[in-house]
C-alpha positions as CSV (number, residue, x, y, z in Angstrom):
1,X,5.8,103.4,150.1
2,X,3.6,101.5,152.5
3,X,0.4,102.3,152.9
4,X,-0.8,104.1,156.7
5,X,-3.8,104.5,158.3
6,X,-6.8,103.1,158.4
7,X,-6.7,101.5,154.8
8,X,-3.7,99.6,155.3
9,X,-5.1,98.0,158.4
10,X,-8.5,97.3,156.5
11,X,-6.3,96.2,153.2
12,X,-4.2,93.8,156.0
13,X,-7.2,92.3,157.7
14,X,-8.9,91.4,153.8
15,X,-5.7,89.8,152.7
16,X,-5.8,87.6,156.4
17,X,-9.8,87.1,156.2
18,X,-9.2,85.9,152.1
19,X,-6.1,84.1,153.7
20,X,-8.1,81.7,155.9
21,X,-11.1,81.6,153.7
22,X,-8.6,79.7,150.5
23,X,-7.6,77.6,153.5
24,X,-10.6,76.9,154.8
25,X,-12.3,76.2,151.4
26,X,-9.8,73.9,150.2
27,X,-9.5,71.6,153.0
28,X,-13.3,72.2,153.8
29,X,-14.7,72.3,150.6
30,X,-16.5,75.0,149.4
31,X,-20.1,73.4,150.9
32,X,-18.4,72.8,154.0
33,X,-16.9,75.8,154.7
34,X,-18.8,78.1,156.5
35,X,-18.8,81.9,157.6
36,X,-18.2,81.2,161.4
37,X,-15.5,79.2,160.4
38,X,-13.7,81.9,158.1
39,X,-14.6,84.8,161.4
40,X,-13.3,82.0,163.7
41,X,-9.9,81.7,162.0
42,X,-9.7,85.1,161.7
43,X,-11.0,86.5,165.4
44,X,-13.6,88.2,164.3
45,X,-17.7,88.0,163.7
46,X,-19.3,87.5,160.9
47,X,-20.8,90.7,160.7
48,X,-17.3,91.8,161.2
49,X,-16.1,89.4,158.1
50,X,-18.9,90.8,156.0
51,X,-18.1,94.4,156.3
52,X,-14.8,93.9,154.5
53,X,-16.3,92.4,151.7
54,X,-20.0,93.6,151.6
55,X,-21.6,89.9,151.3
56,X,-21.1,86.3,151.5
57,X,-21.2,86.7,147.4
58,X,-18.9,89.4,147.9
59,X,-15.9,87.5,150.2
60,X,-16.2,84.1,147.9
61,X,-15.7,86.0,145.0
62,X,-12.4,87.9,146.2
63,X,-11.5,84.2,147.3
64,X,-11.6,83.4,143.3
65,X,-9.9,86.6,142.5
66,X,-7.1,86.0,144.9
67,X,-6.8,81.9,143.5
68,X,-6.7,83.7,140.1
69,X,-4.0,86.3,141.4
70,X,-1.7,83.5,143.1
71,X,-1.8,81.3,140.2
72,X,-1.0,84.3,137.4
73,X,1.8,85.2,140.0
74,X,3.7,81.9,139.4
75,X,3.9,83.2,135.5
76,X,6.9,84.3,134.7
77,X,7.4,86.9,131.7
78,X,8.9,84.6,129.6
79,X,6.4,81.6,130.3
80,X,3.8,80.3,127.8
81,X,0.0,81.2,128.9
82,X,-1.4,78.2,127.6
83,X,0.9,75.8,129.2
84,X,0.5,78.2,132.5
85,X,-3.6,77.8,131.6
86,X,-3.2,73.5,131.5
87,X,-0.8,73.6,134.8
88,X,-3.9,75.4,136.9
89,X,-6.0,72.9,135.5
90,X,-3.4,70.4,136.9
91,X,-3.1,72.3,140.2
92,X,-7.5,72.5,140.5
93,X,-7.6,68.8,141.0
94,X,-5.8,69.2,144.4
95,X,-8.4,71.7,145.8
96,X,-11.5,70.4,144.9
97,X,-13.2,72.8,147.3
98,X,-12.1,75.7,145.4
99,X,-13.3,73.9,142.0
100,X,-16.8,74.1,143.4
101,X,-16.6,77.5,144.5
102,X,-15.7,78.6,141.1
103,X,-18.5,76.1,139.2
104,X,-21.3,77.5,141.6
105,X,-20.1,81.0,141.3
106,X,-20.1,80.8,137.5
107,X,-23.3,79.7,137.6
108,X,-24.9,81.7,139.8
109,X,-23.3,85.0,138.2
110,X,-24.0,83.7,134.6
111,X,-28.2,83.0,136.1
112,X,-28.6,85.8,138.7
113,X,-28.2,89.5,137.6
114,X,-28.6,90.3,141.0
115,X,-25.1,88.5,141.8
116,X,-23.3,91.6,141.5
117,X,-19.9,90.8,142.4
118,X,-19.6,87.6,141.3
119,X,-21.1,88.8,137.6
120,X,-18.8,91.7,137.3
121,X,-15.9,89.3,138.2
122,X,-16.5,86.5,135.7
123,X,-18.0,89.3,133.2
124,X,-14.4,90.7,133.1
125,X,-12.5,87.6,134.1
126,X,-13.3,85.2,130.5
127,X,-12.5,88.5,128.1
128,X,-9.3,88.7,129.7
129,X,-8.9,84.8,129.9
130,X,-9.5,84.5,126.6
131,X,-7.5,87.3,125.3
132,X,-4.3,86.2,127.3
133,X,-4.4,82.3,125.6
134,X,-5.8,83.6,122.2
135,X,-2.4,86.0,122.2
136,X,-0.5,82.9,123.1
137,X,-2.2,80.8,120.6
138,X,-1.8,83.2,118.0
139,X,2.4,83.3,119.0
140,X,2.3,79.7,118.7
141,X,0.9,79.5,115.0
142,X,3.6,82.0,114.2
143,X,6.3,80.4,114.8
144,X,4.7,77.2,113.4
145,X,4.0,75.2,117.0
146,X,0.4,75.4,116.3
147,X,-0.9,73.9,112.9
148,X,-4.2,75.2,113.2
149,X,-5.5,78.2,111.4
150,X,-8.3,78.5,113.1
151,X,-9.3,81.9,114.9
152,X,-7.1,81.8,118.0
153,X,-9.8,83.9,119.9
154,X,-12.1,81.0,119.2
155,X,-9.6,78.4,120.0
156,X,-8.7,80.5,123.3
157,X,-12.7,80.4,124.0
158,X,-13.0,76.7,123.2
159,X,-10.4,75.6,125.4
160,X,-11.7,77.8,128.3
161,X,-15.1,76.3,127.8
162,X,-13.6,72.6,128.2
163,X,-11.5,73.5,131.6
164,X,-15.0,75.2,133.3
165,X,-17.2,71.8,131.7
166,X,-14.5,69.3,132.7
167,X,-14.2,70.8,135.9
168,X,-18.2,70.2,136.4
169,X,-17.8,66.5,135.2
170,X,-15.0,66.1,137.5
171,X,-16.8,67.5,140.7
172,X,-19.7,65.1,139.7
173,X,-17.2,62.0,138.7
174,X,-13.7,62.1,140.5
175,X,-12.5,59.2,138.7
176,X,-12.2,61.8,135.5
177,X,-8.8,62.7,134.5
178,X,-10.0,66.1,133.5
179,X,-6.1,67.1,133.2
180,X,-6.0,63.4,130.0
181,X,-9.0,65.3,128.4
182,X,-7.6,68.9,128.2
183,X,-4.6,68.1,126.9
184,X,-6.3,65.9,124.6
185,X,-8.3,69.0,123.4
186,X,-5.1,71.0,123.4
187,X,-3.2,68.6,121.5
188,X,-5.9,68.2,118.8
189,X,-5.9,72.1,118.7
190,X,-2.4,72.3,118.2
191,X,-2.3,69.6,115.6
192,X,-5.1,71.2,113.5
193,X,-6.4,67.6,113.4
């Protein structure tokens, strides 16, 4: 049933105002892209923009939840996590603005405990990460795809680790083929060697 009311309207206007901002952000950058900008796209003030989301901390980190919820939407049932974990590496490298919107909201959250949003998001978001690819790891030694016997919850955490650090190296050095280097990392893991 569709939702009525004022919610609905306030639900519509945070899917158009996260909408704009993804947009905005990735051809923008996330340095470059600006409140007015995301309140001019969407017709509104920033004041107005800000009240759907509490804070500037609060909008940019729905923008990462709503990255994170379009790229698990192009998972089917059937598909491997870890290959779906390499292609968003893949797909990063064409929205560089969004890569540094990420790096400097995992850094704030991880060095300001008064980041609330942002902490509780990437608080919960790498136990989840990592519990997704370590069950997909762990499927893949099974069935004898993965030679490595190593803990897949620490494999799952190691290859997380790389993706966020290559992703930093990357922003700093474009010339990086962050993409070479993770699957580099994931073929080594696989191999056991």
């Amino acid at each position: 049933m569709a939702q009525r009311g004022p919610y609905s309207k306030t639900a519509a206007t945070r899917g158009q105002i996260l909408s704009a901002a993804l947009e905005i952000i990735s051809v923008s950058g996330y340095s470059g892209a600006t409140l007015q900008q995301i309140a001019d796209a969407v017709g509104m003030s920033k004041p107005g923009v800000l009240h759907h989301f509490g804070s500037r901390d609060g909008l940019f980190t729905a923008v990462l939840a709503r990255r994170d919820e379009i790229n698990t939407s192009t998972v089917g049932a059937d598909d491997d996590l870890v290959t779906a974990f390499l292609g968003a590496a893949r797909r990063n490298t064409g929205v560089p603005g969004l890569v540094a919107l990420f790096t400097a909201l995992s850094a704030v959250a991880a060095t300001d405990p008064g980041a609330s949003e942002s902490r509780e998001f990437f608080a919960a978001r790498y136990p989840r990460l990592v519990t997704l690819l370590a069950d997909a790891i762990r499927s893949r030694q099974q069935s004898g795809e993965v030679t490595s016997t190593a803990d897949p919850v620490a494999l799952a955490g190691l290859l997380v680790a790389a993706s966020d650090g290559l992703q930093t190296r990357w922003l700093l050095d474009p010339d990086l083929d962050l993409v070479a280097e993770l699957d580099l990392l994931w073929s080594l893991i696989a191999t056991g060697r």
